[in-house]
MARKOL-494063 format. One record per residue: y, x, z of N, C-alpha, C, O, CB in turn. Coordinates in steps of 0.001 Angstrom, whole numbers, plus 500000, padded with zeros to 6 digits. Glycine has a CB too. Layout:
N
YXZYXZYXZYXZYXZ ...
***
This chain:
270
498786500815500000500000500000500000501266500850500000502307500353499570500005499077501203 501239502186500486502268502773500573502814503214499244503881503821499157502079503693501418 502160502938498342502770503257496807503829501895496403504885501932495773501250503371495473 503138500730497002504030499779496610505193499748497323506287499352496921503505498620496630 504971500090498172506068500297499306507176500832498507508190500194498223505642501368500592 506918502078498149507622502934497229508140501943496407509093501281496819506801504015496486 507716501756495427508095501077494055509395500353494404510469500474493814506890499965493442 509002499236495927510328498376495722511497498961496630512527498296496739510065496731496152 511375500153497269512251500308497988512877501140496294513757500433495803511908501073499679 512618502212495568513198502579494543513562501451493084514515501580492316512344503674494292 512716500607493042513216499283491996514350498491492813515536498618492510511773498029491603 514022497859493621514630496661494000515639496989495134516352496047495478513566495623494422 515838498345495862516308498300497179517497499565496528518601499585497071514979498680498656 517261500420495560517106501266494372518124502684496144519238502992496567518322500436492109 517136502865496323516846504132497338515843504865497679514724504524498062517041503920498346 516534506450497439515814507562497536514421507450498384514361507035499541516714508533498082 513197507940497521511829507367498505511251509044498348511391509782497372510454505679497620 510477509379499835509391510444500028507930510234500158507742510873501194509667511081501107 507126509918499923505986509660499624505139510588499906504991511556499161505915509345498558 504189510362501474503648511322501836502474511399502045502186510684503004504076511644502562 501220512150501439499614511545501547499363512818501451499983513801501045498792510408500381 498236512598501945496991513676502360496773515225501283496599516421501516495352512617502191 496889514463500188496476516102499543497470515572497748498138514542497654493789516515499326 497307516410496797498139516326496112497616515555494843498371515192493941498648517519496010 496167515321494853495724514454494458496053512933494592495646512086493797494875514741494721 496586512758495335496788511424495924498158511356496001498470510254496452496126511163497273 499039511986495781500401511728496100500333511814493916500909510876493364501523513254497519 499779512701493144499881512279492213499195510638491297499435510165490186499644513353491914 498350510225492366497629508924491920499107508148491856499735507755490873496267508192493147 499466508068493482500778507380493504501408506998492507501470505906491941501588507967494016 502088508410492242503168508370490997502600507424489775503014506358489320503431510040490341 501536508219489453500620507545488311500599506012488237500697505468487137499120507965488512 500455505174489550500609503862489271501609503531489661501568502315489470499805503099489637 502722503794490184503990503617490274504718503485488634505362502525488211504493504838491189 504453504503488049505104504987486946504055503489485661504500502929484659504715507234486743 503245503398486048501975502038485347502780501170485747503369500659484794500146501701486013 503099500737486797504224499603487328505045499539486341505044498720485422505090499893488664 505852500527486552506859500444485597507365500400484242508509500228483822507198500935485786 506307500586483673506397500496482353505829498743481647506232498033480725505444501866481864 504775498636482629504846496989482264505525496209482642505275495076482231503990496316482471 506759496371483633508081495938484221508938496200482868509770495347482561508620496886485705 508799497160482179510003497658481027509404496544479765510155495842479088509898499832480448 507674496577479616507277496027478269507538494348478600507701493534477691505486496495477797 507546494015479923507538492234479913509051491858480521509294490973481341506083491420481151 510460493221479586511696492546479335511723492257481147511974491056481247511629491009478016 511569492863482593511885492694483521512752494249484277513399494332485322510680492086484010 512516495001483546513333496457483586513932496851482268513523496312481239512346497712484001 514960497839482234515208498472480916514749499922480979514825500442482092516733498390480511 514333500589480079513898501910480103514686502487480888514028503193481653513820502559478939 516062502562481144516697503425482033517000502961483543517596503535484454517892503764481397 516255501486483453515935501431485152514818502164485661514757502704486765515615499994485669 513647502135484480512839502352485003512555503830485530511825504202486448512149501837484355 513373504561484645514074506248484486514281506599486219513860507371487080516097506290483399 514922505827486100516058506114487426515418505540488104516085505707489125517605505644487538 514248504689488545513729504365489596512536505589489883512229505854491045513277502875489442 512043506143488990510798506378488993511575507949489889511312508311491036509791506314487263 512694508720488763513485509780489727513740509351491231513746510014492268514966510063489106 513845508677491104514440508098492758513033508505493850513386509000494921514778505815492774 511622508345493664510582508878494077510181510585494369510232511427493472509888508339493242 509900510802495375509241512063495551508148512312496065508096511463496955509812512731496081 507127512959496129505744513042497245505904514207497377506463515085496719504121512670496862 505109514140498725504862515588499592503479515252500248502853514196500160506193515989500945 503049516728501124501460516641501705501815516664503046501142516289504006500289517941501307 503514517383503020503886517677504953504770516246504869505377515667503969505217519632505634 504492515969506410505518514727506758506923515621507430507999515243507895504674513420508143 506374516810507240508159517371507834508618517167506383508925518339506164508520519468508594 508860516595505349510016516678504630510218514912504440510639514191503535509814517724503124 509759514727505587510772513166505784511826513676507266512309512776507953509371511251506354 511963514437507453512989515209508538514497514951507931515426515614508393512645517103508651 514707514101507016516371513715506693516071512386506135516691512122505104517353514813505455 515229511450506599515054510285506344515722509526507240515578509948508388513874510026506244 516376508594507146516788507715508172515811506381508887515991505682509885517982507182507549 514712506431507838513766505112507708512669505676507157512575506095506004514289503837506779 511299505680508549510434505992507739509296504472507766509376503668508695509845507541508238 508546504335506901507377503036507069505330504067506638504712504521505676508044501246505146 505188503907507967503505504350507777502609503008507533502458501859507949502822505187509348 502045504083506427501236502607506133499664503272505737499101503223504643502081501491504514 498998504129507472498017504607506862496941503501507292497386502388507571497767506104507214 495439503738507374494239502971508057494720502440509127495656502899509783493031503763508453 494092501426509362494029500755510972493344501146512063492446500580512686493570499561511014 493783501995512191493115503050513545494557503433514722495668503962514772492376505040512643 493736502856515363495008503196516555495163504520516989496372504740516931494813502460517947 494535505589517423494623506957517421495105507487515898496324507625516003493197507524517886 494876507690515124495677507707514336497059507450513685497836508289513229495261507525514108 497149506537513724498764506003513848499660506487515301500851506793515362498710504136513867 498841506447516199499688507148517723499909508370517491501013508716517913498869507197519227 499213509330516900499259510553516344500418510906515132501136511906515132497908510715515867 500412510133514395501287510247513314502517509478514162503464510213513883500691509520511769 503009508513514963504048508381515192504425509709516230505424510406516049504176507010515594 503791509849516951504552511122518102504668512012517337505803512436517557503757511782519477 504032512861516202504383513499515132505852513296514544506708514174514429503442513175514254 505975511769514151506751511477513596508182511840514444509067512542513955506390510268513230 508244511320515617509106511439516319509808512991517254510750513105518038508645510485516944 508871513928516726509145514918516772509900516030515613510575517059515621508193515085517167 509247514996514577510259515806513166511325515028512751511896515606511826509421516054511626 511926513809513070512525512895512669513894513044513504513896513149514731511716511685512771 515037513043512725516222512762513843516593512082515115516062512958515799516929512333513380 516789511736515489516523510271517007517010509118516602516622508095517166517475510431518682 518148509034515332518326507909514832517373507120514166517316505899514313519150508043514200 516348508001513174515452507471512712514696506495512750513935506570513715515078507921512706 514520505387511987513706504109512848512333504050512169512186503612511029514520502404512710 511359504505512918509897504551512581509327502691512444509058501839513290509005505579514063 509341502701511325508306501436510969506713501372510323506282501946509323509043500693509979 506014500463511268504440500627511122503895499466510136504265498408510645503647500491512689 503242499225509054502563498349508044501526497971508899500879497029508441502078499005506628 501134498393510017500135497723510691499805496255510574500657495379510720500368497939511863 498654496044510329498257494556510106497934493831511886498124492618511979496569494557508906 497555494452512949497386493996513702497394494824515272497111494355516374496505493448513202 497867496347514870497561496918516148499131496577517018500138496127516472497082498750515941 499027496843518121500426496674518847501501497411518679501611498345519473500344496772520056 502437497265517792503767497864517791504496498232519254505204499234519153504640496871517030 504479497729520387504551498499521706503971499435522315504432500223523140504460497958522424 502437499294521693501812500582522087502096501777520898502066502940521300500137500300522307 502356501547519523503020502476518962504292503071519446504354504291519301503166502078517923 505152502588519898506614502690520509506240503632521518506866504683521382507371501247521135 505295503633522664505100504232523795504549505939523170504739507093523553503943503214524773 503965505436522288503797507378521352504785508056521159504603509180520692503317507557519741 506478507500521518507147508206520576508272508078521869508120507389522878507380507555518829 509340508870521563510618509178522779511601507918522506512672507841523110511656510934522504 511204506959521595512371505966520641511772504398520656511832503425519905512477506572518679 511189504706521889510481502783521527511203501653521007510794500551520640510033501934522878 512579502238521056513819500900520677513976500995519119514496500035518551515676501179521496 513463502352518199513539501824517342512129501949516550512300502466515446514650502195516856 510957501654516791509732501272516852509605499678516022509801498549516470509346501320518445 509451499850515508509175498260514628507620497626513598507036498446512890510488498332513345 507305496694513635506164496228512682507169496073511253508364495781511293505274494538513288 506526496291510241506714495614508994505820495550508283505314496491507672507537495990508311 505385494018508257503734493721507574504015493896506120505007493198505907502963491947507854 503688494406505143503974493962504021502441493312503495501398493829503894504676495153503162 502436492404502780501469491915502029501077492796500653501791493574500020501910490557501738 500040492496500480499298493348499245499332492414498028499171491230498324497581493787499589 499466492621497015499972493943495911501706493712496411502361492746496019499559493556493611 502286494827497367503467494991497463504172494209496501504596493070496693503708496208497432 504306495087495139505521494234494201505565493084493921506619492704493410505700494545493029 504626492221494101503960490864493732504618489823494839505165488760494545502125490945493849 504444490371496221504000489239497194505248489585498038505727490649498430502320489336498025 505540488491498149507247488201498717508110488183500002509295488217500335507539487054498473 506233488074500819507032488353502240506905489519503024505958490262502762506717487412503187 507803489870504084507254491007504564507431490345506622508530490050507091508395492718503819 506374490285507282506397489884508393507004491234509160507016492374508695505030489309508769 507564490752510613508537491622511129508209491540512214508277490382512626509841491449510956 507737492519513187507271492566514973508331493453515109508767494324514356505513493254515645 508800492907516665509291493320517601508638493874518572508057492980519189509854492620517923 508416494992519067507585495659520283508227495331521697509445495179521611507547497354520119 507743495192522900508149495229524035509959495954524167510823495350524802506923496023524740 510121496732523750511573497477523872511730497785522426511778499014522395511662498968524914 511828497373521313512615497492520224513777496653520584513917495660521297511926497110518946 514887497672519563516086496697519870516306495787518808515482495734517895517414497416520107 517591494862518809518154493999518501518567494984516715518319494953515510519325493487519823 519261495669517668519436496854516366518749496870515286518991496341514201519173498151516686 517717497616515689516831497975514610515916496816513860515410496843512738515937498993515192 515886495771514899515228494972514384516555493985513136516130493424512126514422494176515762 517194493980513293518301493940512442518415494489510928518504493816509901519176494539513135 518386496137511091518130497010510183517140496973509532517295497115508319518169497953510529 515821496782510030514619496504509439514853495276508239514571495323507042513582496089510650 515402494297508942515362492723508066516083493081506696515705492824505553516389491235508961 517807494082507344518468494121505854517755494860504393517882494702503179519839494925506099 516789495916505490516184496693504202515102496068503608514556496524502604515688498075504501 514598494577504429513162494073503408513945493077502779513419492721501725511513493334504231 515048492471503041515982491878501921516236492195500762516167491599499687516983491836502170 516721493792501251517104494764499857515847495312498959516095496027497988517936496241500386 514700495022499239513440495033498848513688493745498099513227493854496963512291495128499976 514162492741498278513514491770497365512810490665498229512681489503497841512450492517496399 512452491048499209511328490147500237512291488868500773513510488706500720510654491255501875 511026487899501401511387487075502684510908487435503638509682487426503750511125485853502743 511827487922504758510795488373506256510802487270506985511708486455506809511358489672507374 509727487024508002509404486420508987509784487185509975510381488257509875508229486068509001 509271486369511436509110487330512482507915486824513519507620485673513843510554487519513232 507513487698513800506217487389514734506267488015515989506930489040516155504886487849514121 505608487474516904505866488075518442504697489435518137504184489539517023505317486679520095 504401490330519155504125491288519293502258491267519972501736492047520769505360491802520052 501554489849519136500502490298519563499669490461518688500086490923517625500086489721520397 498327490171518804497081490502517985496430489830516700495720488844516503496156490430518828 497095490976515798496994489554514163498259489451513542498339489378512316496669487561514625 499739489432514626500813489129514412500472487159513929499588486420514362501447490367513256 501298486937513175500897485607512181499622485700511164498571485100510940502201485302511156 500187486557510801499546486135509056498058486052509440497360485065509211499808487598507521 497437487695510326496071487857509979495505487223511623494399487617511993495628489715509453 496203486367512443495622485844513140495137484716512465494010484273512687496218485731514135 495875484246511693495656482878510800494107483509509997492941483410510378497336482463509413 494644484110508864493867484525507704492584484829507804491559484278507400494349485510507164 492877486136508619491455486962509075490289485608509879489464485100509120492024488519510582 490308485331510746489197483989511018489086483295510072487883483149509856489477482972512047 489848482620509162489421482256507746488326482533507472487276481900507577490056482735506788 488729484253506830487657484934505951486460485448506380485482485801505721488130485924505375 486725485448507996485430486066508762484684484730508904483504484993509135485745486914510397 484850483659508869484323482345509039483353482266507300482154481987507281485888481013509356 484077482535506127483626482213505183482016483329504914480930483119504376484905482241504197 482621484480505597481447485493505848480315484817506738479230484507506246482017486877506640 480537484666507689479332483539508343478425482454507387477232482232507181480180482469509397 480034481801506833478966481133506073478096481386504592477332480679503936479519480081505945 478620482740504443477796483241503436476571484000504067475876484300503097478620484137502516 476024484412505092475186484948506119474047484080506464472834484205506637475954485209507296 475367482694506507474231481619507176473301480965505684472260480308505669475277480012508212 473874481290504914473130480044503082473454479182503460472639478274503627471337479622502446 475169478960503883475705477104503719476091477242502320476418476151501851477327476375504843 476158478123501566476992478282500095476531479793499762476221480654500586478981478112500216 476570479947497873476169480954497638478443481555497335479512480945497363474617480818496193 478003482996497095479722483508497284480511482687496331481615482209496588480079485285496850 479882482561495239480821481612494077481199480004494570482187479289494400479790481416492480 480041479845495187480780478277495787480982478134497160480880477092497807479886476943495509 481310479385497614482277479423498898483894479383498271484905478727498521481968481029499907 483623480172497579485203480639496942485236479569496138485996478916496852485468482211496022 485047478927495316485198477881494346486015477115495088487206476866494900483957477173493825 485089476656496187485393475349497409486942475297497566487690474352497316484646475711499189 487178476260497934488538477144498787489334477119497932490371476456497935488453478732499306 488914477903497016490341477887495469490357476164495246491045475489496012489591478981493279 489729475648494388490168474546494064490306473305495126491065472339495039489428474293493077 489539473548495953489890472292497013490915472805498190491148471901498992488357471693497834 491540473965498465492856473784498763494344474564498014495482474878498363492743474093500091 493681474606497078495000475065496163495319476259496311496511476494496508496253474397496396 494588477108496275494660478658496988494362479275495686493532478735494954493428479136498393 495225480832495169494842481327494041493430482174494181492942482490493096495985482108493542 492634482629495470491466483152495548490941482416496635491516481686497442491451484564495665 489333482842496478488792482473497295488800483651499053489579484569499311487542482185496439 487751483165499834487848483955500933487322485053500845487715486012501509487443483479501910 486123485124499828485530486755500324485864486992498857484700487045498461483550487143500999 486587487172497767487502487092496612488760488220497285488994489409497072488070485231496251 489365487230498139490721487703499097490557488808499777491407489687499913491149486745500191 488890488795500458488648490376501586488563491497500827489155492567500973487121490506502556 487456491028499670487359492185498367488878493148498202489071494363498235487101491159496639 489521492330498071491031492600497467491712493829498727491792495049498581492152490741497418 492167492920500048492239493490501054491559494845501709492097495651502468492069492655501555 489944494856501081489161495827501990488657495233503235489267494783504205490007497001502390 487210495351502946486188494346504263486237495863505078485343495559505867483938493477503696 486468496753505338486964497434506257487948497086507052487938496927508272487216498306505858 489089496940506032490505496593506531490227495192507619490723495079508740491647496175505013 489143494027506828489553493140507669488232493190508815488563492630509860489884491688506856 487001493666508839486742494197509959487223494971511362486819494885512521486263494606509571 488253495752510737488770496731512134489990495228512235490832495597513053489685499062511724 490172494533511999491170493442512189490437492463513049490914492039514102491695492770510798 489377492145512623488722491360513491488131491837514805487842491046515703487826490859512820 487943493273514906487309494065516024488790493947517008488537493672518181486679495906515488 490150494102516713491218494166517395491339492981517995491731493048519159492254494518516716 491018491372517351491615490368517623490474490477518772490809490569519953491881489159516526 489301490465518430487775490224519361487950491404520906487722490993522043485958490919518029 488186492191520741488782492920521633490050492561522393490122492297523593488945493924521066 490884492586521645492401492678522610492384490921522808493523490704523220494270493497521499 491874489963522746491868488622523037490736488020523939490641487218524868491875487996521833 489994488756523243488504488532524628488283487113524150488718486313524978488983488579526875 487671486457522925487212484741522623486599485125521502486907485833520543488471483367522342 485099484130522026484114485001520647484436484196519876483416484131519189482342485229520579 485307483316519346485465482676517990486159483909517167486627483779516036486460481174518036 486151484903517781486982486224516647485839487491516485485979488567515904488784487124517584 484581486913517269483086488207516757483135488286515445483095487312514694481244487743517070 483218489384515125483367489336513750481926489539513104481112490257513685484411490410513296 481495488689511484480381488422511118479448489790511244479824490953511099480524487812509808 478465489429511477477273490421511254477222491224510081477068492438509940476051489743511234 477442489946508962477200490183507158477940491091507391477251492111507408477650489081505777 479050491341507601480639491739507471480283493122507911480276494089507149481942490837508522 479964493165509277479848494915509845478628495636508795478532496855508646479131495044511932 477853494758508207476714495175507200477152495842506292476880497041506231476001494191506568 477851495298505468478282495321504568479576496983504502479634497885503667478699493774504492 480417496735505795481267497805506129479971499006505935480167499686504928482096497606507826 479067499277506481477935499932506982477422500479505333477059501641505151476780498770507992 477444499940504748476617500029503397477747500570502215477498500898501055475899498328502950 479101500548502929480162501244502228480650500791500953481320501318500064479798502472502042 480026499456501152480335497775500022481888497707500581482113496622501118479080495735500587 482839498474500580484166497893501084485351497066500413486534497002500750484750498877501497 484611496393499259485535495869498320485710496267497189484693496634496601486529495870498666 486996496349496467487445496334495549487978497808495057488049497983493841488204495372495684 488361498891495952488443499747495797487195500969496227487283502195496161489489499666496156 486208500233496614484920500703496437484073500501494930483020501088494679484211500035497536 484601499773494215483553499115493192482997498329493815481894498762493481482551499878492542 482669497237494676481866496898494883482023496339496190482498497225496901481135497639494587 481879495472496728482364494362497651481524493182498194480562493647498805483377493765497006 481523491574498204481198490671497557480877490626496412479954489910496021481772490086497648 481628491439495590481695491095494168481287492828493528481039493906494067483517490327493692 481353492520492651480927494371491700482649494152491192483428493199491163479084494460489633 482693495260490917484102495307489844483823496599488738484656496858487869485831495718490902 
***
């Protein structure tokens, strides 16, 4: 997601972006579909070649996160692992100015307990963005235990200047979206576990009988049945109510390294 991230803060927000991943392989994938973005933005008459010029310049990647050290705004948007992200924010907050306002894409871990990693809990913030970034319009907004008014302020003007609609959600487990969503899809996993429906007429059901453009395990594919496993392990954990055990099929499936859509292979083959 952090590529899309990119895209609209340099298309739509049209500000300088650093782009920072693991090895240089991957900071060049980035570009690569960033720069794919953009050119079918230029061919379907929604960019002109010299937006797309100047957006794509507007991008940079790196492998060190010290050269976000003159950023004013940074957004992590790695795995859902809480040691990890605690790691990269106290990191963060050690190379980062003190003004800096560290924002987390976290789908469900606690933005207060991120805040407590770092010397700046006030400017500590959630910003959910939805997947495929450029596509999907909202971006949900947590407040942590001691974020301020401030930043939470600042946050909203820059997913505006993105293009987005933000919400806001209190500071617990799921936030909105994937407290809603995630039991959905972990429910539709059950019932693909249990043979109430084969996957095509689980998803059929769902798409056409409530007006939904995918189905549920269609939607996880997309997401990553990883992604929404460690989502369901957070809600089932930090809530303590087994209506959030997450499916058997589901941890199977994680297990067998079927993780969707960017596995090849999911629910579905691709």
């Amino acid at each position: 997601m952090g590529s899309g991230i990119a895209y609209v803060s340099a298309v739509n927000a049209k500000i300088p972006v650093v782009v920072v991943d693991q090895s240089e392989e991957a900071c060049k994938a980035s570009m690569n579909l960033n720069e794919k973005l953009l050119n079918k933005a230029v061919a379907k008459n929604k960019l002109t070649q010299q937006d797309a010029d100047d957006s794509l310049a507007r991008i940079m990647t790196s492998t060190s996160m010290d050269d976000l050290k003159a950023c004013d705004f940074v957004i992590e948007a790695v795995t859902e692992s809480i040691p990890v992200k605690e790691s990269i924010f106290s990191n963060l907050d050690q190379i980062c100015p003190p003004s800096t306002i560290l924002a987390s894409n976290t789908s469900s871990i606690s933005i207060t307990m991120l805040g407590a990693a770092t010397k700046r809990p006030d400017k500590v913030v959630g910003m959910h963005f939805m997947n495929p970034v450029p596509v999907m319009k909202l971006i949900e907004l947590i407040s942590g235990l001691r974020t301020s008014e401030e930043t939470m302020k600042a946050t909203r003007t820059l997913g505006e200047s993105m293009g987005k609609i933000t919400t806001t959600s209190a500071d617990t487990p799921g936030f909105i979206a994937n407290r809603l969503l995630m039991p959905y899809i972990n429910e539709a996993v059950f019932a693909l576990g249990e043979g109430i429906g084969t996957k095509e007429d689980i998803d059929t059901t769902m798409k056409l009988g409530t007006n939904v453009p995918m189905g549920p395990l269609t939607l996880a594919d997309f997401i990553g049945l990883d992604t929404c496993l460690a989502i369901m392990e957070v809600l089932h954990r930090e809530l303590g109510d087994s209506k959030y055990r997450p499916a058997p099929l589901l941890k199977n499936y994680v297990k067998a390294g079927l993780l969707g859509k960017k596995a090849g292979e999911g629910f579905y083959k691709y």
